[in-house]
PLY file of the C-alpha trace (Angstrom):
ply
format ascii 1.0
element vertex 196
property float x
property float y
property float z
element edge 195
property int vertex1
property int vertex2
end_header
-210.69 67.93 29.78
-207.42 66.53 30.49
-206.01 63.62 27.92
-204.67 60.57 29.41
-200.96 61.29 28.83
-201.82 64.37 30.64
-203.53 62.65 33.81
-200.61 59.96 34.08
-197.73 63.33 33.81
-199.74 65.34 36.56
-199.71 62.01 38.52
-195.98 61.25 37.72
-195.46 64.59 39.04
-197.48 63.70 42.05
-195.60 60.93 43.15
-192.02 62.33 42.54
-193.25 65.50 44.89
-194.79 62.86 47.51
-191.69 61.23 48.33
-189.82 64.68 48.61
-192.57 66.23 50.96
-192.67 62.70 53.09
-188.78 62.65 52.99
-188.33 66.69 54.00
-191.38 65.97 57.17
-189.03 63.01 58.05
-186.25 65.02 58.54
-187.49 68.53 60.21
-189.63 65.78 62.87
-186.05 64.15 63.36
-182.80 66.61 62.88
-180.45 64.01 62.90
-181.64 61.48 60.47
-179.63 61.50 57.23
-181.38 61.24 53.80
-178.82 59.41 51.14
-178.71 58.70 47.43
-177.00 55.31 46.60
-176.26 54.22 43.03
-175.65 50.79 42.75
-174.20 49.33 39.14
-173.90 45.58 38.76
-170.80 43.80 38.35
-170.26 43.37 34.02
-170.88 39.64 34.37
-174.34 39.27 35.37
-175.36 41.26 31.99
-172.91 38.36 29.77
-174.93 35.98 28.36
-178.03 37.81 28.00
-179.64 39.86 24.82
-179.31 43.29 26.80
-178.20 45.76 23.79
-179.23 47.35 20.49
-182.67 48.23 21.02
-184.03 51.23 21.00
-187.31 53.40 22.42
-190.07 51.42 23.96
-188.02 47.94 22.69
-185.15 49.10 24.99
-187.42 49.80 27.44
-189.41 46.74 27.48
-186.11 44.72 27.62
-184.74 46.60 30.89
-187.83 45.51 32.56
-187.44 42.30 31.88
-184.39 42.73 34.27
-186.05 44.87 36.79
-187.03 41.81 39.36
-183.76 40.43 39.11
-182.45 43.89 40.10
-184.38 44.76 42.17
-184.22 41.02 44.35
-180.47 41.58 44.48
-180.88 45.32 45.57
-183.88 44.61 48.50
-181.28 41.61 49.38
-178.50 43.79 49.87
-180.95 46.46 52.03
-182.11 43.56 54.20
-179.01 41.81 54.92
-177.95 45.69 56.00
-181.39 45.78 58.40
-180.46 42.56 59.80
-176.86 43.83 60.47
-177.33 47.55 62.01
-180.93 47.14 62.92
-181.61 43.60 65.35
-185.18 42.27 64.90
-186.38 44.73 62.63
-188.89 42.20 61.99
-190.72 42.94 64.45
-194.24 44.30 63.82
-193.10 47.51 66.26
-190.08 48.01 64.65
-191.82 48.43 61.01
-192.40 52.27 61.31
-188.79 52.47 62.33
-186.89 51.35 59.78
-185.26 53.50 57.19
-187.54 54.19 54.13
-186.42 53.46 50.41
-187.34 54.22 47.01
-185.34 52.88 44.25
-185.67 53.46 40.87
-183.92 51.30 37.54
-182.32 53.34 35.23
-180.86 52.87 32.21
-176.91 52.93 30.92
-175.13 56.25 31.20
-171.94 58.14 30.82
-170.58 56.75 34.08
-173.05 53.63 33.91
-172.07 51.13 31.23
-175.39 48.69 32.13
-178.51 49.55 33.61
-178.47 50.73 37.13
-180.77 51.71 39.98
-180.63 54.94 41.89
-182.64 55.12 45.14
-183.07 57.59 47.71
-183.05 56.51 51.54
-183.99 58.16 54.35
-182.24 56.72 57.31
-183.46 57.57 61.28
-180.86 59.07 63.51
-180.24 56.15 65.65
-179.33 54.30 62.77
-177.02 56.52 60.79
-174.06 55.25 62.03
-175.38 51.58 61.15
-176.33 52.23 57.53
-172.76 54.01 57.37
-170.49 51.27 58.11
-172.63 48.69 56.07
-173.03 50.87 53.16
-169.10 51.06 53.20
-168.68 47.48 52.79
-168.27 45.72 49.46
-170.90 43.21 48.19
-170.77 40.66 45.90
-173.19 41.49 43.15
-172.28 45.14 43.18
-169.57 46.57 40.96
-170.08 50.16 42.33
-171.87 50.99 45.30
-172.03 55.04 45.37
-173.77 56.22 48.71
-173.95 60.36 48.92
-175.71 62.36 51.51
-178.98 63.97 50.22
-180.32 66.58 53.18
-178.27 69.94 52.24
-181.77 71.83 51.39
-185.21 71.10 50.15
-184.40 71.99 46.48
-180.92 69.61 46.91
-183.38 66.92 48.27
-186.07 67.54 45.23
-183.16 67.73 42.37
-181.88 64.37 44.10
-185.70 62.46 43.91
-185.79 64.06 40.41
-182.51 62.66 39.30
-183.38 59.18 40.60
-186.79 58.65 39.29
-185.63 60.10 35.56
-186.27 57.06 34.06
-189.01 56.48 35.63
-191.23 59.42 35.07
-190.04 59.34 31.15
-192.12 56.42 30.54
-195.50 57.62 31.45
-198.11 55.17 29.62
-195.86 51.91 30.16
-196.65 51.76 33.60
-198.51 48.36 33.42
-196.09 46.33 31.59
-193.32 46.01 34.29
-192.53 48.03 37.99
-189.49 50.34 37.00
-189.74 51.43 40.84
-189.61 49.28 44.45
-190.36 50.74 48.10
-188.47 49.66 51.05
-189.85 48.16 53.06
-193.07 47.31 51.29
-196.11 49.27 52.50
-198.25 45.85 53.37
-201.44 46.29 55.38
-199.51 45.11 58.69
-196.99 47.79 57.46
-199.99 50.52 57.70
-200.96 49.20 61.04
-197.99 49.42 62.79
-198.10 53.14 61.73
0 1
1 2
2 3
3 4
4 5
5 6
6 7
7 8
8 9
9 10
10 11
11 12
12 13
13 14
14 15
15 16
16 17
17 18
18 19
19 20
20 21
21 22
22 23
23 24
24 25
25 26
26 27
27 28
28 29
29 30
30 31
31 32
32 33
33 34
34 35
35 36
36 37
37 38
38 39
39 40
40 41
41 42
42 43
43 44
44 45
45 46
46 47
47 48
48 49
49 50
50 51
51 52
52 53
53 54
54 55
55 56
56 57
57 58
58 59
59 60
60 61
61 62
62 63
63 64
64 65
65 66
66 67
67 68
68 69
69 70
70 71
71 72
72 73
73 74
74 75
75 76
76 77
77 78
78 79
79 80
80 81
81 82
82 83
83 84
84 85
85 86
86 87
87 88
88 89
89 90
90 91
91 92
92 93
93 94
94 95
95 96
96 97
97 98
98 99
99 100
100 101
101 102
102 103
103 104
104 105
105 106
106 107
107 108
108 109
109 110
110 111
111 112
112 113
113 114
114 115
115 116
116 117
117 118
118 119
119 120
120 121
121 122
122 123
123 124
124 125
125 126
126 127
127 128
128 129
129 130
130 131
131 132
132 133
133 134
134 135
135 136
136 137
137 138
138 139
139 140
140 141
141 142
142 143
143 144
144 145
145 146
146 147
147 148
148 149
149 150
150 151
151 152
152 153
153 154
154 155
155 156
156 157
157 158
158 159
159 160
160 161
161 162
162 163
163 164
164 165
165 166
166 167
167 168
168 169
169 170
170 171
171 172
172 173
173 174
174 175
175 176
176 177
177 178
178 179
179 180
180 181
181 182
182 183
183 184
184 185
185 186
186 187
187 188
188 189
189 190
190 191
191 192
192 193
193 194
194 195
């Protein structure tokens, strides 16, 4: 019989792999799509002010998740001002299953990341590479580094990128519950699975 730690690391694992295998079937149904990682780091001021630093372990972990809706509101604002720009009505109910697909993931500081940072991984439809390009070139407000890298070389470059991205995530495997250290664009609703 499995422990609990060990159910929620086989599951872990299970997700991670599920966005790679949905990812690589996007891409060999449509050659010319483009899969992308994009860092984003905020810009040093929106972290002054606030108790951000010096803890440690689950602590440290417990206070980045107090900024993950924060973060994550400013990133999903930044990929729907995009839609809105490269992709007309994309509201739409028949536009839904059109749209590029996102999964973003907070992380915390690095080497090259003084604050905590999300990585996300985007898979982006042919006819809307050339969108996503130019507005994923352009500066934003909140952003003090906007890093966007193609992603599609091979299936193990895809994997290692979905691995990198979701690092933090998959490290905390029973804290879960206390805040969402990962966000899905767009937002699988029930009219989202309809559309489908």
């Amino acid at each position: 019989m499995l422990s609990k730690l060990q159910l929620l690391k086989y599951y872990k694992t299970f997700e991670t792999n599920r966005i790679i295998e949905d990812f690589a079937e996007r891409q060999r149904c449509e050659p010319q799509s483009h899969i992308y990682h994009v860092t984003v780091v905020f810009r040093p001021h929106w972290f002054h002010g606030r108790v951000w630093t010096g803890k440690t372990g689950s602590a440290r972990h417990e206070l980045i998740g107090k900024f993950a809706p924060e973060m994550f509101g400013l990133f999903r604002q930044w990929w729907v001002h995009g839609l809105a720009d490269y992709m007309p009505n994309f509201h739409r109910p028949n536009k839904i299953a059109l749209q590029p697909v996102c999964h973003a993931f907070l992380d915390d500081k690095g080497d090259g990341e003084p604050y905590p940072h999300i990585h996300a991984v985007c898979w982006v439809p042919a006819a809307l590479v050339e969108g996503f390009g130019r507005w994923s070139d352009r500066s934003w407000s909140n952003f003090d580094k906007l890093d966007v890298r193609s992603a599609d070389e091979t299936h193990e470059h895809l994997a290692n990128t979905v691995r990198y991205a979701s690092k933090y995530h998959a490290k905390w495997v029973l804290h879960d519950s206390a805040f969402e250290l990962r966000m899905s664009l767009p937002a699988c609703t029930p009219d989202a699975m309809k559309a489908r």
